[in-house]
PyMOL commands that place a pseudoatom at each C-alpha (Angstrom):
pseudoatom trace, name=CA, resn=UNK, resi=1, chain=A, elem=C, hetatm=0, pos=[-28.380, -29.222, -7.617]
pseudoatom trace, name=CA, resn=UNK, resi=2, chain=A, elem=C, hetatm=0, pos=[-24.822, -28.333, -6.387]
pseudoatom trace, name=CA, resn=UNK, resi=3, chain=A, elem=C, hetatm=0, pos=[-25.224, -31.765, -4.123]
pseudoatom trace, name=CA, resn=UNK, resi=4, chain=A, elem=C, hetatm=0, pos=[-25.478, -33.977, -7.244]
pseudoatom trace, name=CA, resn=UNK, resi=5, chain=A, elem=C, hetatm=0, pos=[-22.008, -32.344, -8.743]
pseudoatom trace, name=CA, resn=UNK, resi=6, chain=A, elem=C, hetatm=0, pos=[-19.921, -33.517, -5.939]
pseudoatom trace, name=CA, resn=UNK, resi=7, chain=A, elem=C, hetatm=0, pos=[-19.825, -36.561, -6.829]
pseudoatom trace, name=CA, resn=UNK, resi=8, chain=A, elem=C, hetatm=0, pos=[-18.526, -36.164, -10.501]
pseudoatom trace, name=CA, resn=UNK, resi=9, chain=A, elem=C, hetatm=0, pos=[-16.473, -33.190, -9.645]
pseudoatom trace, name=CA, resn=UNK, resi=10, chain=A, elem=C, hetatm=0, pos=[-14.484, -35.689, -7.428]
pseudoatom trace, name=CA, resn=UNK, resi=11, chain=A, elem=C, hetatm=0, pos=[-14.797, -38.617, -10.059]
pseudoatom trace, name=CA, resn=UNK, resi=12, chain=A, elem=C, hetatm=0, pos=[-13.181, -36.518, -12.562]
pseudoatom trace, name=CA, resn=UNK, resi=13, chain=A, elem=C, hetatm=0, pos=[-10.624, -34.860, -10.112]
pseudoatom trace, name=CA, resn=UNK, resi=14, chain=A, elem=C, hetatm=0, pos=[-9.350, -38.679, -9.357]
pseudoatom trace, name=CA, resn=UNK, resi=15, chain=A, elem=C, hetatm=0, pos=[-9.329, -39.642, -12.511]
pseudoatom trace, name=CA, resn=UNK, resi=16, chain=A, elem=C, hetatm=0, pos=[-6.623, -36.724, -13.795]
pseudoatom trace, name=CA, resn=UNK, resi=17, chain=A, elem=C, hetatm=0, pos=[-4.594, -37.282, -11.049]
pseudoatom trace, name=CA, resn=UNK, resi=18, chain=A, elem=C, hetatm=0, pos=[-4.153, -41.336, -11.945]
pseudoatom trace, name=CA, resn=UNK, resi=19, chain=A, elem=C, hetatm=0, pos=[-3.810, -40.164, -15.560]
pseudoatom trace, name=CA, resn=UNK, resi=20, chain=A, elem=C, hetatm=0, pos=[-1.247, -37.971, -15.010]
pseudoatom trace, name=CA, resn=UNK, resi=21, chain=A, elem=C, hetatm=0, pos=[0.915, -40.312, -12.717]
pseudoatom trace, name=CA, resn=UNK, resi=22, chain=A, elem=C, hetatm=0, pos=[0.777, -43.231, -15.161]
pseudoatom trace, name=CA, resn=UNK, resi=23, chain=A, elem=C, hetatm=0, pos=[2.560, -43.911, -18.321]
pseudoatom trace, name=CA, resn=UNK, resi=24, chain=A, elem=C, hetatm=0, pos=[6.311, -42.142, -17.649]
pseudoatom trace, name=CA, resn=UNK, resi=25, chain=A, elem=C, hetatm=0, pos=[9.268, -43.631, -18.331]
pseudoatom trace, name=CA, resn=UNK, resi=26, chain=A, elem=C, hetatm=0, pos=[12.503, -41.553, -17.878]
pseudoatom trace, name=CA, resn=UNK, resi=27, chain=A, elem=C, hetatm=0, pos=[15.374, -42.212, -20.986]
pseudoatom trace, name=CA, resn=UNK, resi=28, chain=A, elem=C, hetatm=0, pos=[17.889, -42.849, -18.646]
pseudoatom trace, name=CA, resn=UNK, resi=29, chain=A, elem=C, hetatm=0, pos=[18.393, -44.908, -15.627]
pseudoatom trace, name=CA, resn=UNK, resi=30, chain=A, elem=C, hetatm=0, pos=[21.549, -45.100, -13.216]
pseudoatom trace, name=CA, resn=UNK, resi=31, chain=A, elem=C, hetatm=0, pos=[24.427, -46.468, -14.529]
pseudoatom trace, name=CA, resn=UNK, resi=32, chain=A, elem=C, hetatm=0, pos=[23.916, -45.563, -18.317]
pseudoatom trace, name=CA, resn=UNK, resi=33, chain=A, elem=C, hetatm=0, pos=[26.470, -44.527, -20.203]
pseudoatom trace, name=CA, resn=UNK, resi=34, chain=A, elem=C, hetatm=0, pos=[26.416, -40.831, -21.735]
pseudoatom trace, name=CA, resn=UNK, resi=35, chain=A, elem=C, hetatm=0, pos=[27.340, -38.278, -23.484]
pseudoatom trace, name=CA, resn=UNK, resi=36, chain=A, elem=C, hetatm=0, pos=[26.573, -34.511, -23.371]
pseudoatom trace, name=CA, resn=UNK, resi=37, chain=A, elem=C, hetatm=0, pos=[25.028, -32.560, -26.302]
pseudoatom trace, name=CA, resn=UNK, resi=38, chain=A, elem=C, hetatm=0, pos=[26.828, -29.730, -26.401]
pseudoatom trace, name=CA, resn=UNK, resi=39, chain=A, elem=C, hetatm=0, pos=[30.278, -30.130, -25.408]
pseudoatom trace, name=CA, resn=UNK, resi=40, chain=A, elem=C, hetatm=0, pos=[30.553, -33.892, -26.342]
pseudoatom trace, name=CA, resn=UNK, resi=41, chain=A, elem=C, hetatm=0, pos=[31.682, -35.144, -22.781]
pseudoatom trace, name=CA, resn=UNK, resi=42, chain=A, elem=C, hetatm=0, pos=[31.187, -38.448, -21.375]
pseudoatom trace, name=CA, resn=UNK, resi=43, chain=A, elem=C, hetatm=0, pos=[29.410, -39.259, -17.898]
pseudoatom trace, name=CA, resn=UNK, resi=44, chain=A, elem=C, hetatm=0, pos=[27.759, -41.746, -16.134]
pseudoatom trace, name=CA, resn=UNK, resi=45, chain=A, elem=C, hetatm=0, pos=[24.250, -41.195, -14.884]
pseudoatom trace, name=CA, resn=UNK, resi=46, chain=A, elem=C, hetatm=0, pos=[24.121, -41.218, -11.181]
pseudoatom trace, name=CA, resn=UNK, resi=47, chain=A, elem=C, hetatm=0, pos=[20.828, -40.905, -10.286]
pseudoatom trace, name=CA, resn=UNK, resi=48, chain=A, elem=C, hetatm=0, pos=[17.833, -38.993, -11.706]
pseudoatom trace, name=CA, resn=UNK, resi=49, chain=A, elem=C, hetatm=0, pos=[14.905, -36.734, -10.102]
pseudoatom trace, name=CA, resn=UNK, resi=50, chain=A, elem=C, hetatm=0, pos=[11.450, -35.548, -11.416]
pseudoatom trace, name=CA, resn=UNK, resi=51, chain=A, elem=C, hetatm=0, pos=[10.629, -31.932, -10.466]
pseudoatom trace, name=CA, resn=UNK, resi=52, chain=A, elem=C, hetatm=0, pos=[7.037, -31.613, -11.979]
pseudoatom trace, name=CA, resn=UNK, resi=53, chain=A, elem=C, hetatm=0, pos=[7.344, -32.444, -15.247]
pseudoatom trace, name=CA, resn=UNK, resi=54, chain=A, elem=C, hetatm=0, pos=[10.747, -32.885, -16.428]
pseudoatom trace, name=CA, resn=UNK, resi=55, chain=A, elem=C, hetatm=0, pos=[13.354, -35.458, -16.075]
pseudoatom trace, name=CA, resn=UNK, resi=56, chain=A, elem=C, hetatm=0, pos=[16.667, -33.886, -14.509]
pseudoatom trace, name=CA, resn=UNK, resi=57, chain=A, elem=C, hetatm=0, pos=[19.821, -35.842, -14.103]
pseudoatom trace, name=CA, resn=UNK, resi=58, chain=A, elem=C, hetatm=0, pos=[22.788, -36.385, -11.920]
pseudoatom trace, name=CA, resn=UNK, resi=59, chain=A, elem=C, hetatm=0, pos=[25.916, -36.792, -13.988]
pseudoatom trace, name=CA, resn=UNK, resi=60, chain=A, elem=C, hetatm=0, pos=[29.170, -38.863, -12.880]
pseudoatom trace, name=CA, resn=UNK, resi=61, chain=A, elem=C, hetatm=0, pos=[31.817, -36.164, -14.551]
pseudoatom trace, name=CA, resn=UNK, resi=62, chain=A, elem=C, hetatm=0, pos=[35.353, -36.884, -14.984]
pseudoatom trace, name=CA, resn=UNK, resi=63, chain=A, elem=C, hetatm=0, pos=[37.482, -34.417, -12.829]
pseudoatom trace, name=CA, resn=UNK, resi=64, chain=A, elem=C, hetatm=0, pos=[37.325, -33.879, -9.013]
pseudoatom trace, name=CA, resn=UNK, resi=65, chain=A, elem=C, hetatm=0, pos=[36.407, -30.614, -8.169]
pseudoatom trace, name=CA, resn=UNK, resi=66, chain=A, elem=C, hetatm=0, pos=[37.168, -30.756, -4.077]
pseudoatom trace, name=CA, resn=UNK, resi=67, chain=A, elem=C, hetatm=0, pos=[38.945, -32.781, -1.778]
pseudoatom trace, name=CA, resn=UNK, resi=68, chain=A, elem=C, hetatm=0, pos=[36.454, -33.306, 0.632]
pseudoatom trace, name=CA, resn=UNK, resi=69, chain=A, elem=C, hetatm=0, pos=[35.258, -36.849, 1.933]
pseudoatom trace, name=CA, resn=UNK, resi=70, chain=A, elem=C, hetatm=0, pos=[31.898, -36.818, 0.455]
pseudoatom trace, name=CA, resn=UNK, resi=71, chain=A, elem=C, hetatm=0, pos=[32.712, -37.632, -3.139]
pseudoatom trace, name=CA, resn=UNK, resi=72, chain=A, elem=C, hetatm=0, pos=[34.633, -40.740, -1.646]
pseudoatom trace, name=CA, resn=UNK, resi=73, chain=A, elem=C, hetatm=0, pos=[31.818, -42.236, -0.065]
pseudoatom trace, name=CA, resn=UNK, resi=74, chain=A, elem=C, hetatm=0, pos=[29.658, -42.483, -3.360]
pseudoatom trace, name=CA, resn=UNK, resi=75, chain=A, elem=C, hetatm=0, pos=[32.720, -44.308, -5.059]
pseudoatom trace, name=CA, resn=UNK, resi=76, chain=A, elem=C, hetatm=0, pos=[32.594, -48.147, -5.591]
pseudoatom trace, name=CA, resn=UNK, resi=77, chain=A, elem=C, hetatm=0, pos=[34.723, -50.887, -4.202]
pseudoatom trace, name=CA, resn=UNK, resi=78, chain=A, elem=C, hetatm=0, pos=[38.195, -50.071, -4.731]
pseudoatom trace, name=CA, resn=UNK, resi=79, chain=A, elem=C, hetatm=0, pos=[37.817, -46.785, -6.566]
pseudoatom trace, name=CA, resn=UNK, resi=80, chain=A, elem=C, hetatm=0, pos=[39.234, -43.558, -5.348]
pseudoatom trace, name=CA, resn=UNK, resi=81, chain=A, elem=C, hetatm=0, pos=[37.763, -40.814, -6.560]
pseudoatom trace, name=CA, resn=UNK, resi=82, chain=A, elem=C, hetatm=0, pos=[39.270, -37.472, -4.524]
pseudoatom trace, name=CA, resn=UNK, resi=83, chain=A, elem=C, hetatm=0, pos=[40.915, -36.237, -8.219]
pseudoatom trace, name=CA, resn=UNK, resi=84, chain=A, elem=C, hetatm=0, pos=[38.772, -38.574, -10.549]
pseudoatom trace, name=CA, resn=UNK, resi=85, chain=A, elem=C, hetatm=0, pos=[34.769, -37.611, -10.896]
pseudoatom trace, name=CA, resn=UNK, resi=86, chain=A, elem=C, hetatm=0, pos=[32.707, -35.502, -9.785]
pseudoatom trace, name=CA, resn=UNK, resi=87, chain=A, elem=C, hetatm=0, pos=[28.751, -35.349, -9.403]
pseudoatom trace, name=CA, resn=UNK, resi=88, chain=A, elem=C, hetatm=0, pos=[27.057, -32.157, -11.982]
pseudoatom trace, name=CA, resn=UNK, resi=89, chain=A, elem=C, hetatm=0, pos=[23.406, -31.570, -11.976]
pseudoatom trace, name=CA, resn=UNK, resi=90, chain=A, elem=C, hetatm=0, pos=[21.000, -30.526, -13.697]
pseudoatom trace, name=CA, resn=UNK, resi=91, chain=A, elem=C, hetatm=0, pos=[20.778, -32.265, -17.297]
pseudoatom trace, name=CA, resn=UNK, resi=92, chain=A, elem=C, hetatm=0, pos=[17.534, -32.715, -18.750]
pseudoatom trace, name=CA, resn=UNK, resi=93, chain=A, elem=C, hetatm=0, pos=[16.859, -35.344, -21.340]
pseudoatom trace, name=CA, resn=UNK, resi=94, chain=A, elem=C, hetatm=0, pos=[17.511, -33.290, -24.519]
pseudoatom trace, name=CA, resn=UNK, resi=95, chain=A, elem=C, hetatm=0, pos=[20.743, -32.496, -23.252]
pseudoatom trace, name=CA, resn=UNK, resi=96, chain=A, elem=C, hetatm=0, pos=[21.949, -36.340, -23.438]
pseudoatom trace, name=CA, resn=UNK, resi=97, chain=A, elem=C, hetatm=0, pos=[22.502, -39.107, -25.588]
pseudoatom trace, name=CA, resn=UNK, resi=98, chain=A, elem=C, hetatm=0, pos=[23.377, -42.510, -24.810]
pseudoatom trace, name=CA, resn=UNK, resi=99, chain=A, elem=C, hetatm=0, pos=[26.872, -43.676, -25.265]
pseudoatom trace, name=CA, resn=UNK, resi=100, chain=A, elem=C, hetatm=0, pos=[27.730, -46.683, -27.529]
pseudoatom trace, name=CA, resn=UNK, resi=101, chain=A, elem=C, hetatm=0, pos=[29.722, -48.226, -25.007]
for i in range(1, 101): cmd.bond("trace and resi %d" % i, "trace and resi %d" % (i + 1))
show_as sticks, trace
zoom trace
């Protein structure tokens, strides 16, 4: 009898784990514009990670907050960034909203 659940018992286990991977889409992306919530600043989203079942972001703030080299290797072409940004995490979705520009 306990032979002939097996099979279904793994049949259902494979079909909530493809169920539950499919179908997200995080709000943001990389490079969006945004603006926090609750004290109205602007950022840029640098990069985004999924810890079970919320979105959490990376924000590009405006400020430095050391001099260290490691900030400076994330900048783009051209841009020095030892005084300008730096990186702020976590933010989940609710506490964002897309920028206009």
């Amino acid at each position: 009898m306990t032979l002939r659940l097996i099979p279904i018992a793994v049949a259902t286990v494979v079909a909530l784990a493809l169920s539950a991977c499919g179908g997200h889409r995080p709000k943001f992306k990389p490079g969006d514009h945004v603006i926090r919530k609750l004290t109205g600043e602007r950022a840029i989203v640098a990069g985004r990670t999924r810890f079970l079942i919320d979105d959490m972001y990376w924000l590009k703030m405006p400020g430095g907050l050391t001099a260290d080299e490691y900030p400076q290797r994330l900048a783009g072409l051209g841009e020095r960034t030892l005084q300008n940004w730096h990186l702020d995490y976590p933010y989940y979705e609710e506490d964002l909203v897309l920028s206009d520009d």
